[in-house]
C-alpha positions as a LaTeX table, in Angstrom:
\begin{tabular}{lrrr}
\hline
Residue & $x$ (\AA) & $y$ (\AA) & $z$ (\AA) \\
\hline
Unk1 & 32.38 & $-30.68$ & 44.84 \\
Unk2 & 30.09 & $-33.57$ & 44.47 \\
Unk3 & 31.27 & $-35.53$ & 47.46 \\
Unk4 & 30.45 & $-32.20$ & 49.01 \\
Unk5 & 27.19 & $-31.51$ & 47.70 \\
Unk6 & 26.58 & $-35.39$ & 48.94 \\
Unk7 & 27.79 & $-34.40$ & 52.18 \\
Unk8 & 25.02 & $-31.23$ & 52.35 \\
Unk9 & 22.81 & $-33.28$ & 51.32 \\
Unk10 & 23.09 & $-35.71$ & 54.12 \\
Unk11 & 23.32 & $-32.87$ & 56.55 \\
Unk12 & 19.74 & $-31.47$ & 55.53 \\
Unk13 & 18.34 & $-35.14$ & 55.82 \\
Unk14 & 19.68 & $-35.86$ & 58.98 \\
Unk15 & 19.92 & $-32.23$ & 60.42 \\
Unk16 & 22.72 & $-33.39$ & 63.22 \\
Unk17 & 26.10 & $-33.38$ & 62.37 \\
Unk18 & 27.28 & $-36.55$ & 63.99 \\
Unk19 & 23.81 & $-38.52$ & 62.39 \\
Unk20 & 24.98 & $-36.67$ & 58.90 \\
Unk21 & 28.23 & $-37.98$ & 59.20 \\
Unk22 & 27.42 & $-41.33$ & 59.98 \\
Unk23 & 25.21 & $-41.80$ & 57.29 \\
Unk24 & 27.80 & $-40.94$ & 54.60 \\
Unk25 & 30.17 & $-43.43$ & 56.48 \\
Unk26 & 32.37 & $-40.58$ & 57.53 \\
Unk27 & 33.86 & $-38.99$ & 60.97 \\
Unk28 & 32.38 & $-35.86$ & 62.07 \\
Unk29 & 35.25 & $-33.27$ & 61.63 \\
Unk30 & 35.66 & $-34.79$ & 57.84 \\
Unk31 & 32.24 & $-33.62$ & 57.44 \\
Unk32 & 32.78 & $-30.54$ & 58.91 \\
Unk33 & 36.04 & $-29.47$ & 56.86 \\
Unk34 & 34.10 & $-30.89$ & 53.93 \\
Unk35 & 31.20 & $-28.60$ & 54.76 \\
Unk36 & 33.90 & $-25.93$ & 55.53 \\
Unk37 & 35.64 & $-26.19$ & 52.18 \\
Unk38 & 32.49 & $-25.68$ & 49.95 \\
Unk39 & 31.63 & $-22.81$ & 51.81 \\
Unk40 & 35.13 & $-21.29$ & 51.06 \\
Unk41 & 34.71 & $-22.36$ & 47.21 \\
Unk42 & 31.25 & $-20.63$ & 46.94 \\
Unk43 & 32.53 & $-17.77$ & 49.41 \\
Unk44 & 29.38 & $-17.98$ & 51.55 \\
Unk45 & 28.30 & $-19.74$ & 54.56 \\
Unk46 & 25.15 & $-22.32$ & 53.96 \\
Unk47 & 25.39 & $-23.30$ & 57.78 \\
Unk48 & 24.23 & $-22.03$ & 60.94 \\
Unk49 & 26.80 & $-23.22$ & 63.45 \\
Unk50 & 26.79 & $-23.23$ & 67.19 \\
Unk51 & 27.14 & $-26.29$ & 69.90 \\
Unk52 & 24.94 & $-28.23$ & 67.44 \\
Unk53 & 23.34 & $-27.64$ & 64.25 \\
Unk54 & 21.14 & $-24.81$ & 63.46 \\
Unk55 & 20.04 & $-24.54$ & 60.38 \\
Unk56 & 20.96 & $-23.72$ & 56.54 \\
Unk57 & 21.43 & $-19.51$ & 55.57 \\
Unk58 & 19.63 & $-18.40$ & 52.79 \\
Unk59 & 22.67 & $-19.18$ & 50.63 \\
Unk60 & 22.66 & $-22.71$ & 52.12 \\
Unk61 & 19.07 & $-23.45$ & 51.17 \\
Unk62 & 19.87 & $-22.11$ & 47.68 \\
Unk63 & 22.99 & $-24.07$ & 47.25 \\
Unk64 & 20.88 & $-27.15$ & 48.68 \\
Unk65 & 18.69 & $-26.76$ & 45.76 \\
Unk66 & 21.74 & $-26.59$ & 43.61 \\
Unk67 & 22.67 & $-29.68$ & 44.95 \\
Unk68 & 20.15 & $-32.08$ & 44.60 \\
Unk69 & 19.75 & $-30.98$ & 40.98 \\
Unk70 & 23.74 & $-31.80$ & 40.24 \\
Unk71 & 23.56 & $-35.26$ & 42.60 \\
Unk72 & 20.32 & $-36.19$ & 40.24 \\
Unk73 & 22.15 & $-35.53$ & 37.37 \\
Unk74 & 25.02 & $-37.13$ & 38.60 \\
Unk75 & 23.19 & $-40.47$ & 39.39 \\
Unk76 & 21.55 & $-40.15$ & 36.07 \\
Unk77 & 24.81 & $-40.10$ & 34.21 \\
Unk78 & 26.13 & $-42.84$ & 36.77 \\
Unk79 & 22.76 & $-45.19$ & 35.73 \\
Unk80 & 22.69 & $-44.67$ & 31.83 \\
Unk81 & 26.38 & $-45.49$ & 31.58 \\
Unk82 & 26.53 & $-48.61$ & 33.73 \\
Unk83 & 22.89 & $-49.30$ & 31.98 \\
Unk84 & 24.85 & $-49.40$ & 28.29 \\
Unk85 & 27.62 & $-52.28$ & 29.45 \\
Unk86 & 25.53 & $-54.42$ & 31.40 \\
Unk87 & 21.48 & $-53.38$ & 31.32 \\
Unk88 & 19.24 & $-51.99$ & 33.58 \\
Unk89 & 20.47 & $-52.39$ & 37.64 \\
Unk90 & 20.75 & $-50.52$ & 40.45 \\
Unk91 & 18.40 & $-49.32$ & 43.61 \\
Unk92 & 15.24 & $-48.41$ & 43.00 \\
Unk93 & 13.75 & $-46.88$ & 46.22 \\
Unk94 & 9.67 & $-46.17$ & 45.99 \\
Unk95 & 7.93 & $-44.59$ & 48.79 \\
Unk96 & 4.03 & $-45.27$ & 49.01 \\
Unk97 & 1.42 & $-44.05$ & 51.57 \\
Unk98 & 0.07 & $-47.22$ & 53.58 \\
Unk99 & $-3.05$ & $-47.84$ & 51.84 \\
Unk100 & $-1.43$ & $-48.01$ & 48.47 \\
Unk101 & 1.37 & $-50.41$ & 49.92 \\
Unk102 & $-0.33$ & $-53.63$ & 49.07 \\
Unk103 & $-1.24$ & $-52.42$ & 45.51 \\
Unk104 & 2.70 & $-52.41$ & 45.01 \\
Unk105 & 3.27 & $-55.91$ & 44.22 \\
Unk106 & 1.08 & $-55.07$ & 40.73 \\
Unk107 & 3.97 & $-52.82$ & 39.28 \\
Unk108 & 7.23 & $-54.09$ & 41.14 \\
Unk109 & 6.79 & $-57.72$ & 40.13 \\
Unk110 & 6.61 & $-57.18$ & 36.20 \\
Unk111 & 9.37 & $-54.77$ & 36.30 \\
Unk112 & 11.17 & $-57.27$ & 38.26 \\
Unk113 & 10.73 & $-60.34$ & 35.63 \\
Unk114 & 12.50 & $-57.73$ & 33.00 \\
Unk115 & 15.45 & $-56.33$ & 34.91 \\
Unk116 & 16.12 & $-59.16$ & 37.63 \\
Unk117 & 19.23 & $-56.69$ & 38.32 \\
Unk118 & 17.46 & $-54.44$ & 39.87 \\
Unk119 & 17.12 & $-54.34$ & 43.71 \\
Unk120 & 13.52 & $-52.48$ & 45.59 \\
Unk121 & 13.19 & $-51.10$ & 48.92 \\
Unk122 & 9.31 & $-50.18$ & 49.69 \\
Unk123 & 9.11 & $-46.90$ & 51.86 \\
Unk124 & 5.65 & $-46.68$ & 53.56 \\
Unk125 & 5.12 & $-42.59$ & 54.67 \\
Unk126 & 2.20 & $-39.64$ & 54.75 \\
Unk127 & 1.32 & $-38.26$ & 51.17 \\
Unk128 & 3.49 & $-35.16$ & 52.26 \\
Unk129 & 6.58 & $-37.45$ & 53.60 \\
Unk130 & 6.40 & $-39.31$ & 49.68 \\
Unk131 & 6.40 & $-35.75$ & 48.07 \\
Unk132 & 9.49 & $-34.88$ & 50.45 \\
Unk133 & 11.14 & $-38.32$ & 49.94 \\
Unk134 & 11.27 & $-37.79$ & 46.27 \\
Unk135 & 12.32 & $-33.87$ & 46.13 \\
Unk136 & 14.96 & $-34.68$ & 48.25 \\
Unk137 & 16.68 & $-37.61$ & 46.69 \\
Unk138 & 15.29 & $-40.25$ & 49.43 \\
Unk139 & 13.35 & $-41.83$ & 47.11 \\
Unk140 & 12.95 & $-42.38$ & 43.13 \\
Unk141 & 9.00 & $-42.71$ & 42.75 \\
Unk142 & 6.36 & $-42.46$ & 44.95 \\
Unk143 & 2.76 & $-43.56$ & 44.80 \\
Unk144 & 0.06 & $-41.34$ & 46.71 \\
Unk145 & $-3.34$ & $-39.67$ & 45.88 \\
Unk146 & $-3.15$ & $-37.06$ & 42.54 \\
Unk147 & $-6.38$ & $-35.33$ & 43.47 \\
Unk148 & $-6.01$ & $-34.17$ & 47.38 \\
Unk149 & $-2.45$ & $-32.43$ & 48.69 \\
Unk150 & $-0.84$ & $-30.80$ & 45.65 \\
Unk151 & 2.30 & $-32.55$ & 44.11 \\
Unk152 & 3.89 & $-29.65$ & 43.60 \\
Unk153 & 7.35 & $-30.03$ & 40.62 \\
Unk154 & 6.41 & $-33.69$ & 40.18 \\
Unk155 & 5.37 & $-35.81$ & 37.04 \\
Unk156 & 2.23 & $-38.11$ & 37.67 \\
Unk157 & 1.06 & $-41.10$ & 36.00 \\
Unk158 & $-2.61$ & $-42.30$ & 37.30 \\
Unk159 & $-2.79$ & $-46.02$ & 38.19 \\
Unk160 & $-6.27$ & $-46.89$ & 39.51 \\
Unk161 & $-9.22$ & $-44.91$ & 41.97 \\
Unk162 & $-9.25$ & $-45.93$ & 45.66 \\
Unk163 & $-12.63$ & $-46.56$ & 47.40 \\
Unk164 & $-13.59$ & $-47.44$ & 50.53 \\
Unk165 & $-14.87$ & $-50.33$ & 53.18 \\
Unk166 & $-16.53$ & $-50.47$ & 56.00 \\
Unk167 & $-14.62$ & $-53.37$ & 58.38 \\
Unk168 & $-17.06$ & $-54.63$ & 60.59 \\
Unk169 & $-17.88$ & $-58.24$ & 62.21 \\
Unk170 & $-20.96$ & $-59.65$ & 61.01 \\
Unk171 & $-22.68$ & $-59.87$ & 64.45 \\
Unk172 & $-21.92$ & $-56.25$ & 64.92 \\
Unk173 & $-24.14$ & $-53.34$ & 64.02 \\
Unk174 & $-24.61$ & $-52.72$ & 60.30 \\
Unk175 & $-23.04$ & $-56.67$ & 59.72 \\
Unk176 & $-25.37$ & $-57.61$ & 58.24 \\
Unk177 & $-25.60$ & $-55.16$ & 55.14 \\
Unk178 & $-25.14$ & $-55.36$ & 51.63 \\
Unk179 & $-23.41$ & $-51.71$ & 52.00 \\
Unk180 & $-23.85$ & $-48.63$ & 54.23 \\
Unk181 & $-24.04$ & $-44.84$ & 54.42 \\
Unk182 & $-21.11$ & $-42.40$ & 55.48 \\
Unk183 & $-24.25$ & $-41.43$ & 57.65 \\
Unk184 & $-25.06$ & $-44.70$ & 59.24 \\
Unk185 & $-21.22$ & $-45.33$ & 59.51 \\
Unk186 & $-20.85$ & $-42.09$ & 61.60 \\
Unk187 & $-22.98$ & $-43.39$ & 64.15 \\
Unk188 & $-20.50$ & $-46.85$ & 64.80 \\
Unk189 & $-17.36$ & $-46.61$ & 67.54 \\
Unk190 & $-14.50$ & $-46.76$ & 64.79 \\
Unk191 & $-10.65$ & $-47.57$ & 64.90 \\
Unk192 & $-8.83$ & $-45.04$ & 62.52 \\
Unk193 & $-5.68$ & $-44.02$ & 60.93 \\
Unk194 & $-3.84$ & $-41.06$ & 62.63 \\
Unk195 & $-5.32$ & $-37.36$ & 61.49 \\
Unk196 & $-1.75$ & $-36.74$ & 59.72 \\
Unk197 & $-2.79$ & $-39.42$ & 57.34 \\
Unk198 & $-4.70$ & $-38.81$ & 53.91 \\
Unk199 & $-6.38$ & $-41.32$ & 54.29 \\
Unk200 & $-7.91$ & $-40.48$ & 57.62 \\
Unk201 & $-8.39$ & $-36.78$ & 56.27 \\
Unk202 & $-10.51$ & $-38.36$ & 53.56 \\
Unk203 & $-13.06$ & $-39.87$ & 56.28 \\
Unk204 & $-12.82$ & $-37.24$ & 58.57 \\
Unk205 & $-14.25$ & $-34.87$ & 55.59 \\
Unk206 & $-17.23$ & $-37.62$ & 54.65 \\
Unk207 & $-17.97$ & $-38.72$ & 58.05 \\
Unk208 & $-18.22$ & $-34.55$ & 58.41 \\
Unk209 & $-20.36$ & $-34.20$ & 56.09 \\
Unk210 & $-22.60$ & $-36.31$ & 57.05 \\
Unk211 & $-23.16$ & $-35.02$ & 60.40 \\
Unk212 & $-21.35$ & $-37.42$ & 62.80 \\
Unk213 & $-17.62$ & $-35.75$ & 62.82 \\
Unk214 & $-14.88$ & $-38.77$ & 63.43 \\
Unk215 & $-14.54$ & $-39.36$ & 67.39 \\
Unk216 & $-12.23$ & $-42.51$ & 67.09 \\
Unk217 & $-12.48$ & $-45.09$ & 69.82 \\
Unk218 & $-8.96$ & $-45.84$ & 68.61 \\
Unk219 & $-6.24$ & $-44.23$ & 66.61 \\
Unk220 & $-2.93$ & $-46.11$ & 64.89 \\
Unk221 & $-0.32$ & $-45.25$ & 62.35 \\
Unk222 & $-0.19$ & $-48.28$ & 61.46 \\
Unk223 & $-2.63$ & $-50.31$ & 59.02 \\
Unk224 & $-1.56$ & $-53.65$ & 60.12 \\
Unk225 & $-2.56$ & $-52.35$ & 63.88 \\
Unk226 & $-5.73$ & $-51.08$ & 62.77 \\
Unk227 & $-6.48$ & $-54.16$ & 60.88 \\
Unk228 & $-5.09$ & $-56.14$ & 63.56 \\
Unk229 & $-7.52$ & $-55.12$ & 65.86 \\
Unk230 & $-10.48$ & $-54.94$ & 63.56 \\
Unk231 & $-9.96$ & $-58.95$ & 62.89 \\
Unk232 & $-10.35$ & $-59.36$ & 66.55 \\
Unk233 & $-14.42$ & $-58.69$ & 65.82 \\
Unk234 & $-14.53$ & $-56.32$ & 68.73 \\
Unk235 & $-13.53$ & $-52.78$ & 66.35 \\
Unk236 & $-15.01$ & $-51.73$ & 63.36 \\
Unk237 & $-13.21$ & $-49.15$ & 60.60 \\
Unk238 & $-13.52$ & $-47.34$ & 57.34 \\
Unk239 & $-9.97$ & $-48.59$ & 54.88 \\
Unk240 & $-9.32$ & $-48.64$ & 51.30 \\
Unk241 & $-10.83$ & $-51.05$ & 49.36 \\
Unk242 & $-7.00$ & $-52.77$ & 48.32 \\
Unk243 & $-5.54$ & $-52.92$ & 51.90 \\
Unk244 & $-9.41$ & $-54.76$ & 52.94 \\
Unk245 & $-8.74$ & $-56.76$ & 50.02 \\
Unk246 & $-5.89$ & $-58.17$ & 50.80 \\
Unk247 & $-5.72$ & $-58.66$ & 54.51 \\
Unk248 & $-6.68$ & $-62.25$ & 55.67 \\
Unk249 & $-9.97$ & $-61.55$ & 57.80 \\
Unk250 & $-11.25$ & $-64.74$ & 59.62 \\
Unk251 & $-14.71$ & $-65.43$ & 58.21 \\
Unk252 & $-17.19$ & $-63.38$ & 61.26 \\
Unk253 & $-15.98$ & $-60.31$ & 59.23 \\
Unk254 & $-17.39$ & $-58.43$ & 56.37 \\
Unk255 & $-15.65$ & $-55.62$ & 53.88 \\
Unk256 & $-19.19$ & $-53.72$ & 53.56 \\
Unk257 & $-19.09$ & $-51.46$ & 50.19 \\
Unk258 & $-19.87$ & $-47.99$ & 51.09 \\
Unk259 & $-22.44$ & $-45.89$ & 49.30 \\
Unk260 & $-24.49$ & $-42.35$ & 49.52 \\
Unk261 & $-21.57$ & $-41.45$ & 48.14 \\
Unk262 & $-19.43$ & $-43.32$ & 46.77 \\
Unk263 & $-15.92$ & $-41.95$ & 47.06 \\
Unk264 & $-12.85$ & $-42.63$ & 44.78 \\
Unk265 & $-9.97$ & $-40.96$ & 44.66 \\
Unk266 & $-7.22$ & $-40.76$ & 42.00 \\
Unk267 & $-4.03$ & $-42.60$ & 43.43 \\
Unk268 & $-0.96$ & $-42.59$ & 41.07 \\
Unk269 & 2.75 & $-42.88$ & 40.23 \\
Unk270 & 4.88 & $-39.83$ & 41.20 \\
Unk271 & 8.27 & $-39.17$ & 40.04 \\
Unk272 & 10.43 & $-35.98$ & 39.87 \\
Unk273 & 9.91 & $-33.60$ & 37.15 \\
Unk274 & 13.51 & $-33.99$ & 35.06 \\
Unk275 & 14.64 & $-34.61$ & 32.18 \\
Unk276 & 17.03 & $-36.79$ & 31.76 \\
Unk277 & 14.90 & $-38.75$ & 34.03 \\
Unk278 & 17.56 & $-41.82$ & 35.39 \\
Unk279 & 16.87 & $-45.03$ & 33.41 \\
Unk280 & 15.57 & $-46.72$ & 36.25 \\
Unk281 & 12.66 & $-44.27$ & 36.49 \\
Unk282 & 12.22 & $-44.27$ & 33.14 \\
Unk283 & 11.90 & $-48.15$ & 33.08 \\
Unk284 & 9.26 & $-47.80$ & 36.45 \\
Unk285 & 7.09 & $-45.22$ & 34.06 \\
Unk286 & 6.92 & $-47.86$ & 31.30 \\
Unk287 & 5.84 & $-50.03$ & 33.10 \\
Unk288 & 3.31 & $-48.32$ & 35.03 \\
Unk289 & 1.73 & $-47.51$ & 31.56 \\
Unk290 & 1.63 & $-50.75$ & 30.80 \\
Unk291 & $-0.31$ & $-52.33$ & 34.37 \\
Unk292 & $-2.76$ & $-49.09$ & 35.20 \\
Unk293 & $-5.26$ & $-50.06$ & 32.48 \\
Unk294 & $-5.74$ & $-53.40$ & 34.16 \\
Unk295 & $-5.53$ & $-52.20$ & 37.95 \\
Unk296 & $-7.94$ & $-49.48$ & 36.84 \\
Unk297 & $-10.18$ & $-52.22$ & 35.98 \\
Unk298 & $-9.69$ & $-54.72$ & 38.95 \\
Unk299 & $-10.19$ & $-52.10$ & 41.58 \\
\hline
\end{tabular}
């Protein structure tokens, strides 16, 4: 039943049979008589069939519920047991929105220098797409803002507050300030992040309320495009304070601090709300503990 629940599991990721199939390194019709034989064992259908997929029943959502509670557990188990024979290894998979990506080297490198075993992959997504990842099993941890979109069954560790820069060159207007207004900045031709970004939501709402809503000259998903084109002195923007930070601007280009407000926001470490968490996690939130007080004071 587990290789089943696996094979569900894939099926609501992917939500194409042949793409499902593939991704659990099967053939189609083995995923199908998989998908066939829990059905019979639960003696309901989960799956809305016709020339392609459809959908889950109300019993398949339910069992797909089921499912990612019993694979969790399962990987868990899998974790603790390998952890007592040979120490801490494994994936660890941590999905952060973009700003927070460059903030990630802070907590992956110390955890690396104490379990060398264990292998990352970075995930960069919306706040919404890290609170999916990690509900569904795509990811182990996330890190995304803890005061804006709720977080729903999750279990949050703060790590620092996230302010904001205006990117600008110096020969520009505003260039040649010590800091700036949300009111001032409103005024400017800006390049943005994409409205289904926090991020952008945050400077939409300032930039709102301060009388010039956001008109974009220029919109990317991307931060390395938007910064990309910033560094070319010809585009100005609003970014976190940690992505300006760390992006090598040629010297005709300033990271102004913005003021009248000042706006921080809570960013954080978000992990499912179990218990047994897997040792991995466990390990991540240890060391999280252990790094926030200094990020909280650096940022």
């Amino acid at each position: 039943m587990i290789d089943r629940f696996e094979l569900l599991m894939a099926l609501a990721k992917e939500r194409h049979f042949g793409r499902a199939a593939e991704s659990c390194g099967v053939t189609q019709p083995t995923l199908s008589a998989g998908l066939k034989q829990l059905e019979e064992q639960l003696g309901v259908r989960l799956v809305e069939r016709g020339s392609r997929f459809i959908g889950f029943t109300p019993e398949g959502e339910r069992a797909l519920q089921w499912a990612r509670r019993v694979i969790g557990d399962v990987r868990a188990m899998r974790q603790e047991i390998a952890g007592m024979r040979k120490g801490l290894s494994g994936h660890l998979r941590i999905a952060a929105i973009p700003t927070a990506m460059p903030m990630l080297s802070e907590l992956t490198t110390p955890f690396h220098e104490k379990h060398a075993d264990v292998r990352f992959t970075l995930i960069s997504a919306s706040s919404n797409e890290v609170l999916r990842l990690i509900e569904n099993l795509e990811a182990d941890a996330g890190v995304t803002y803890l005061d804006n979109d709720p977080v729903g069954r999750l279990k949050t560790l703060p790590l620092y507050k996230e302010g904001y820069r205006f990117i600008t060159s110096a020969s520009a207007p505003l260039g040649d300030r010590a800091s700036v207004t949300w009111e001032e900045i409103g005024r400017v031709p800006l390049c943005l992040l994409t409205p289904d970004m926090q991020n952008r939501r945050i400077v939409d709402k300032q930039l709102q309320e301060a009388g010039h809503p956001a008109l974009p000259m220029l919109e990317a998903n991307s931060t390395i495009a938007l910064l990309s084109h910033v560094r070319t002195g010809k585009w100005a923007s609003v970014v976190a304070k940690p992505l300006a930070d760390v992006f090598a601007f040629p010297p005709n280009i300033r990271s102004i601090p913005i003021e009248a407000p000042e706006v921080l926001h809570q960013m954080g470490l978000v992990v499912l709300d179990r218990e047994p968490m897997t040792p991995i996690v466990t390990a991540l939130m240890q060391e999280a503990r252990l790094v926030a007080p200094g990020l909280a004071e650096r940022i």
